[in-house]
N, C-alpha and C positions, 0 to 999 in steps of 0.2 A: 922606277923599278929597275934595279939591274937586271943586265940581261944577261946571268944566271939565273936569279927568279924567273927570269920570262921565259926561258929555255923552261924551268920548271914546269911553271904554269900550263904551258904550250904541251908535255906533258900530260900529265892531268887531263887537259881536254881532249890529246889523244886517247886515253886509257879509255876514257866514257862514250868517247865517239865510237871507238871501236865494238865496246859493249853492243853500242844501239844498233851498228851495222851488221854486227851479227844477228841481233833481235831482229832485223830487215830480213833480210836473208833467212833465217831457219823461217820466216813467218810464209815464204815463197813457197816451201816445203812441206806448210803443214803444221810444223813443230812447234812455232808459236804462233802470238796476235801481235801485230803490229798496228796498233791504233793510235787515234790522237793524241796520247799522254806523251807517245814515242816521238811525234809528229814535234809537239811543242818541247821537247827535250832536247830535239836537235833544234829546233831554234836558238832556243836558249845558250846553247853550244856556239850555234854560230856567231851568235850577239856578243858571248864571251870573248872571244875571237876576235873580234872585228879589230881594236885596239893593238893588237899583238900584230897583225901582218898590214899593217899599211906600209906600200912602198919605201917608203921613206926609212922602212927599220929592216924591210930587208930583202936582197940578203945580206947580210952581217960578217965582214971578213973578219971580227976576232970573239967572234960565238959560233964554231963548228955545230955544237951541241943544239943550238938556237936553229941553226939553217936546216939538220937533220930534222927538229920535232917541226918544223914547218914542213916539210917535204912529206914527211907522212901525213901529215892533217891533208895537204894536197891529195894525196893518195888513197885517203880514206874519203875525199868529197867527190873525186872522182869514180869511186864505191859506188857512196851513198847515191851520186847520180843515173849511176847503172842501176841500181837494185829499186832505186823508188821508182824511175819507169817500169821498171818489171813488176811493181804493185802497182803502179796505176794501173796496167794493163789487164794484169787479172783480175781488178777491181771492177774495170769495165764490164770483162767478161763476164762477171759474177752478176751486174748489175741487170748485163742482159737477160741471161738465168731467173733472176727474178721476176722483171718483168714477164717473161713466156711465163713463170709460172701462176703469175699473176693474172696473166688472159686466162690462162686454162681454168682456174680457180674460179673468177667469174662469168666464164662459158660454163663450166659444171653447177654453177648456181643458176647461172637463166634454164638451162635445161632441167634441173630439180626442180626450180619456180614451176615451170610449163606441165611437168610433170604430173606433179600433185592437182593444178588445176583439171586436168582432165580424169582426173580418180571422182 
């Protein structure tokens, strides 16, 4: 593949990356969901990828265009790595959320249980 296609390509998987990392982001806010489908799309992105930035191609003194769409792919994984801790962590907190609401649900059923027994 020349590497003007690959500048291309590299490209392209920025466009899509960036998409998803906003999809991250606004999902932080509220705006959207950010689920597994997102989860395996950036996979799939970074699988893409993997071919395009081995050492060995760059960076590339006569592909400007090549070294710039790697530099943002950089920039967008150093993104994605800020923003998916920021949903792990509210993920966490959600989980704890659940859980409390989960004791409280089966502490309001043992006392309804108790309840009714002595009617």
């Amino acid at each position: 593949m020349s590497l003007l296609n690959q500048a291309a390509v590299v490209a392209e998987i920025n466009l899509r990356m960036a998409v998803l990392l906003d999809q991250a982001r606004r999902a932080l806010t509220g705006e959207n969901v950010f689920d597994v489908s997102q989860v395996r799309a950036l996979l799939a992105l970074t699988s893409e990828m993997e071919p395009h930035i081995r050492p060995a191609r760059w960076p590339n003194e006569t592909n400007q265009e090549f070294n710039r769409q790697i530099e943002i792919y950089r920039e967008h994984l150093l993104g994605l790595r800020k923003t998916l801790e920021q949903i792990r962590m509210m993920l966490v907190g959600k989980r704890c959320q659940l859980e409390s609401s989960q004791r409280h649900m089966s502490a309001v059923s043992r006392w309804t249980d108790a309840y009714q027994q002595t009617r």
